[in-house]
C-alpha positions, -999 to 999 in steps of 0.1 A, spaced: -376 -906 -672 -367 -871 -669 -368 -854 -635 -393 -825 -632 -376 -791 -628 -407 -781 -604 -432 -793 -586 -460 -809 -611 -490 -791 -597 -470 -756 -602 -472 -764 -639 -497 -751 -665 -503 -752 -702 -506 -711 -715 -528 -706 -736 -508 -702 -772 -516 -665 -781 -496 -663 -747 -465 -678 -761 -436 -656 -762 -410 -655 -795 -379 -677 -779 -346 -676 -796 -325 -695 -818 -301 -703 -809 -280 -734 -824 -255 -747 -791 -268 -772 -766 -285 -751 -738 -259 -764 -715 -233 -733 -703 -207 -755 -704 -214 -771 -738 -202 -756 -766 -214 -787 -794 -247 -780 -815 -276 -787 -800 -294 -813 -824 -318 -830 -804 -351 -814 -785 -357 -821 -751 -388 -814 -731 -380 -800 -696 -410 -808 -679 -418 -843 -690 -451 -853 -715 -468 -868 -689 -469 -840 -666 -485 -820 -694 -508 -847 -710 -489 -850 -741 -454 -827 -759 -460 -793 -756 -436 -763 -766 -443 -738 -739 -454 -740 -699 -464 -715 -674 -446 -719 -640 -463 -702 -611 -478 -680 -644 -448 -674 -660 -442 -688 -693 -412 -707 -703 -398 -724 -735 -405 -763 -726 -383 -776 -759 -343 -769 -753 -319 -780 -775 -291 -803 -764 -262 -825 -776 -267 -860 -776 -240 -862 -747 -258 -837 -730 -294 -852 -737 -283 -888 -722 -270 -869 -694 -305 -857 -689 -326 -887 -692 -296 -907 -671 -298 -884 -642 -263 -869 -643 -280 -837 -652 -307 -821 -642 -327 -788 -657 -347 -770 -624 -365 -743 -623 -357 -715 -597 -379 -682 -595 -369 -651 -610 -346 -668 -630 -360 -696 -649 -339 -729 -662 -308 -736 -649 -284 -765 -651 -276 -787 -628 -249 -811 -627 -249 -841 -610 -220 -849 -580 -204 -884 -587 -212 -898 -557 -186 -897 -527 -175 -865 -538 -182 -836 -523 -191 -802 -541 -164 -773 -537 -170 -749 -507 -194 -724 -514 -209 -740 -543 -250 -740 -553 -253 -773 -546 -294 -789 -540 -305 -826 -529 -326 -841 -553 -362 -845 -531 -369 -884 -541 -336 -898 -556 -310 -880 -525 -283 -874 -556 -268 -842 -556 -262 -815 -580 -244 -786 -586 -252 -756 -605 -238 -750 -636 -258 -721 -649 -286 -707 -667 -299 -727 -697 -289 -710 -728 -314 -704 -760 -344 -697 -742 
């Protein structure tokens, strides 16, 4: 299961009139992927939304929910080696997670996940949305 880039209860379905135009763009949202992105993933997970939806409001701002990744990059995902958080005023960003026993570089944007304990270490912001 995928881990939620926010809190659940900061999440909301817009209403679709309220769905903003995203782009197309073809490479895995990854920064540091540069393979085609042929597989959809949902950022915040069906069952915090009650089913597959393509767009969610976070804290009222709404947000492309459907990213495209590699397959590499997917399994990474739904493995926990990656993870896709949310952060205010910026939106999706990539996370990459510290093999563990190895400490991230000094300086770097490194966060504790809140109920696994793995760490991760920001790549960058998603790409394509």
């Amino acid at each position: 299961m995928t881990l939620l880039p926010v809190e659940e209860i900061r999440v909301t379905v817009p209403d679709r009139q309220d769905w903003p135009t995203g782009e197309d763009d073809w490479r895995c949202c990854n920064p540091n992927c540069g393979q085609r992105g042929t597989e959809g993933h949902h950022v915040v997970r069906r069952t915090a939304t009650s089913g597959p939806v393509d767009w969610v409001a976070v804290d009222g701002i709404v947000l492309q929910n459907v990213v495209r990744v590699c397959h590499t990059c997917h399994e990474d995902i739904t493995q926990h080696r990656a993870w896709i958080r949310h952060l205010p005023g910026e939106g999706w960003v990539w996370y990459a997670a510290l093999p563990r026993g190895l400490a991230a570089s000094p300086g770097a944007d490194r966060v504790q996940h809140p109920k696994s304990g793995r760490e991760f270490v920001r790549i960058g912001p998603v790409r394509g949305v």
